[in-house]
Structures are given as structure tokens and as C-alpha cells.
C-alpha positions in Angstrom: -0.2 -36.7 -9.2 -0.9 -35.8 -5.6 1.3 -39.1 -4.7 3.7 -38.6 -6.6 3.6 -34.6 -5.0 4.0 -36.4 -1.6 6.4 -38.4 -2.4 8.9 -35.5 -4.0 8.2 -33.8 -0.5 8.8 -36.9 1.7 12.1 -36.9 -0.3 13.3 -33.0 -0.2 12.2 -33.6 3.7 14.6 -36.3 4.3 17.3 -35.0 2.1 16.9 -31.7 4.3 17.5 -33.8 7.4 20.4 -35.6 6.2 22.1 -32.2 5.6 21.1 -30.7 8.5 22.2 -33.8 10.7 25.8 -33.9 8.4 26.7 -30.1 9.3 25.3 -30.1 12.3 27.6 -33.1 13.5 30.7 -31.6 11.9 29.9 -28.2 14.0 29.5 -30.0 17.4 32.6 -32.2 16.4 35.0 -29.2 15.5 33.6 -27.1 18.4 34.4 -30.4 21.0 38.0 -30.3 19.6 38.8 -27.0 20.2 39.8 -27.4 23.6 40.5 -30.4 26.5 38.4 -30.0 29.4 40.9 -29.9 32.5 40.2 -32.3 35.5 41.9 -33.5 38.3 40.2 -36.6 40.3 41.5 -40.2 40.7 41.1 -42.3 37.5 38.6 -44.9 37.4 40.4 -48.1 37.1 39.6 -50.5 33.9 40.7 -54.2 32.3 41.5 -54.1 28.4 43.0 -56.7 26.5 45.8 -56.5 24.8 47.1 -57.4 21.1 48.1 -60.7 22.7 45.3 -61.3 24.2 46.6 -60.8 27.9 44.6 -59.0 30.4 45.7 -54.6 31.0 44.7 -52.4 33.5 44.8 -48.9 33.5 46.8 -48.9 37.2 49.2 -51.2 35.4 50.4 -47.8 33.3 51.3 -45.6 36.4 54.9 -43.9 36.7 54.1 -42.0 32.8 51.0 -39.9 32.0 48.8 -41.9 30.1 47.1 -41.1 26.6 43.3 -43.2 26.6 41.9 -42.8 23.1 38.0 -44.5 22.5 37.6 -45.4 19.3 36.1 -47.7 16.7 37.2 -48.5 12.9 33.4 -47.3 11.3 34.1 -44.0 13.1 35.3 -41.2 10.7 36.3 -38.1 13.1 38.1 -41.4 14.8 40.1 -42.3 11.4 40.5 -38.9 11.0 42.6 -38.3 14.1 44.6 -41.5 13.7 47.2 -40.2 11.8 48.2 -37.3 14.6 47.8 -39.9 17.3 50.5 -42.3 15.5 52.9 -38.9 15.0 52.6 -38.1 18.5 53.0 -41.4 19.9 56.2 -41.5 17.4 57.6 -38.5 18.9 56.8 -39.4 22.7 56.2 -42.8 23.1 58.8 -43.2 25.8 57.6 -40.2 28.2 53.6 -41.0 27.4 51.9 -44.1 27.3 49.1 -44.6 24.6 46.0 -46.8 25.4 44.0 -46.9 21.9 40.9 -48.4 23.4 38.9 -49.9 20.7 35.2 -50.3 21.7 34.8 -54.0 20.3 31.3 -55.0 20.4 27.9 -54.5 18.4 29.1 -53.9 14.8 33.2 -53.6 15.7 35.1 -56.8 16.1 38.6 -57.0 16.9 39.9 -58.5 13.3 37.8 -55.5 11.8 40.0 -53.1 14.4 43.5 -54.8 13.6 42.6 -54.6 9.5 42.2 -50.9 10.0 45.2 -50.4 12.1 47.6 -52.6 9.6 46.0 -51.0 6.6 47.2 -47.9 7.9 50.8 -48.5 9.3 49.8 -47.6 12.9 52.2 -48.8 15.7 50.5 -47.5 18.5 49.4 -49.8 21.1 45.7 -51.3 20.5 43.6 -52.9 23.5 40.1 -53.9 23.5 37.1 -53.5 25.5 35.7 -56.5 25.3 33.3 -56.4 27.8 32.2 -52.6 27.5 34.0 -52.1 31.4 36.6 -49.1 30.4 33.4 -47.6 28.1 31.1 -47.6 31.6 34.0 -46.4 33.9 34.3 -43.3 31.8 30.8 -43.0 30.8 31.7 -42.4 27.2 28.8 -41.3 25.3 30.9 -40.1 22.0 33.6 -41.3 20.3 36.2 -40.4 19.7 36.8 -39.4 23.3 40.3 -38.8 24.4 41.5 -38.7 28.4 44.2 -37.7 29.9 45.9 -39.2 33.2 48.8 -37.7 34.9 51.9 -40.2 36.5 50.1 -40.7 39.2 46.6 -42.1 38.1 44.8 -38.6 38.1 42.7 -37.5 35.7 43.9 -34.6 33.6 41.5 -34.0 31.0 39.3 -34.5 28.7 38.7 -34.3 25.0 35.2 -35.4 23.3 35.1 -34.9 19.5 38.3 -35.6 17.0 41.6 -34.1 18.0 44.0 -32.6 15.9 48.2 -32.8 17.0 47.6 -29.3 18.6 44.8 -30.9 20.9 46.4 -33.1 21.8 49.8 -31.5 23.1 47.0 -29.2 25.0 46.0 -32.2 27.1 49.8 -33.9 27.0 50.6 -30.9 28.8 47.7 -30.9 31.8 49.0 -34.7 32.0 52.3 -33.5 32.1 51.7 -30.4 35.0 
């Protein structure tokens, strides 16, 4: 009986934390996506691959402000803000360019990233960190993170938590300024 006793609180315990750990991460990640955090330095400098394979760096993008998304396919809040990321892209993929920076390595692979990305219709450029060298340069410690760099290289903003279309004008626009 006294077993079994511990075992029913062992159990409620955990349950407990399991809810406490699920709200609690939906409160930090709403609160991050409330607002872009302005910034305005030179932006580190990174190599992605590309859907074909082909070597991209971030200095290659200058002349348009520049969209860098971190993301990975098991990420929900980064599922979740697919959908405003394509419609933006849709709307102003000629005066923005998107990097959708997959974080490929430890339990993401690159087929699992392009399944999720045809599954869902997006048309938005995908590139890869391969090597974990655009994930260091910008010391991301969340994902999704979202930054923002202006025409000329300089970092705008940034966004940690899942963005809504609203957002993400906010931080088009400090790109844009």
C-alpha cells in the first residue's frame, strides 16, 4: 500500500511538472513574440547551403534587407509561424530576401526539413546549417529565432520566440529604416 502511495505521488509530481513546464513555455514563447528587439551593429557573416547544395553566405544577400529565420521541422512554435513567413515572403519576396536557416544536425536532417517544407506548400528559400557555423555566429540559444539585417549588412533586430505576420512587419520595418 505504501508503494503503491508513492508511486500515485511520484506520478501527480511529474504530471505537475509536465504542466507547469507546457504553460510555462507557451508564456515565455508568447511574451518573446510580442516585440523585435532593435539593433544596429555589423552582421556576423555565415556559409549555408543551399537547396542545391551550393555554398551561401550571408554578404552574398546585400543590396535588400534580409529575413534569417532558425528553425527546425520537430519545432512547434517554428511550424507554427511557417505559414506567416510563406505569406510574407509571398507578398515581398522581391524587396526582402528570406534565409530559412534550418538547424540540420542532432535529430534534424535535411530530407526530414525538405518533407516538412513540401508537405506544406512553402516556397520560401531553405538553406542548411550544416556545420552549426550561422547557429554560433548568432549565438542562438532558442528557436525559432528570427533576425533582421538592413541593405547594408547591419543588424536590425531581433525576434526570439514564434512570430506572428504582425511581428514580423515590426522587424521588416527596422530592416527597412
Amino acid at each position: 500500500m505504501k508503494k503503491k502511495l508513492s508511486f500515485v505521488i511520484a506520478l501527480f509530481a511529474f504530471a505537475l511538472f509536465l504542466g507547469i513546464s507546457y504553460f510555462g513555455y507557451g508564456a515565455l514563447s508568447q511574451g518573446a513574440s510580442a516585440g523585435v528587439v532593435r539593433a544596429r551593429t555589423k552582421a556576423p557573416d555565415f556559409t549555408v547551403l543551399d537547396s542545391n547544395g551550393n555554398n551561401v553566405k550571408l554578404s552574398d544577400m546585400k543590396g535588400r534587407p534580409v529575413v534569417i529565420n532558425f528553425w527546425a521541422s520537430w519545432c512547434p512554435p517554428c511550424r507554427a509561424e511557417m505559414p506567416d513567413f510563406e505569406e510574407v515572403f509571398r507578398e515581398m519576396g522581391t524587396e526582402v530576401r528570406f534565409m530559412m536557416v534550418n538547424l540540420t544536425g542532432g535529430g534534424e536532417t535535411r530530407d526530414k526539413a525538405d518533407q516538412f517544407v513540401e508537405n506544406n506548400g512553402f516556397t520560401f528559400p531553405i538553406f542548411y546549417d550544416m556545420t552549426g557555423e550561422a547557429d554560433r555566429q548568432y549565438e542562438v540559444r532558442a528557436i525559432p529565432t528570427t533576425i533582421f539585417v538592413d541593405a547594408d549588412g547591419n543588424l536590425a533586430g531581433t525576434a526570439t520566440g514564434m512570430l506572428d505576420k504582425n511581428s514580423l512587419m515590426e522587424g521588416l520595418k527596422l530592416a527597412k529604416e
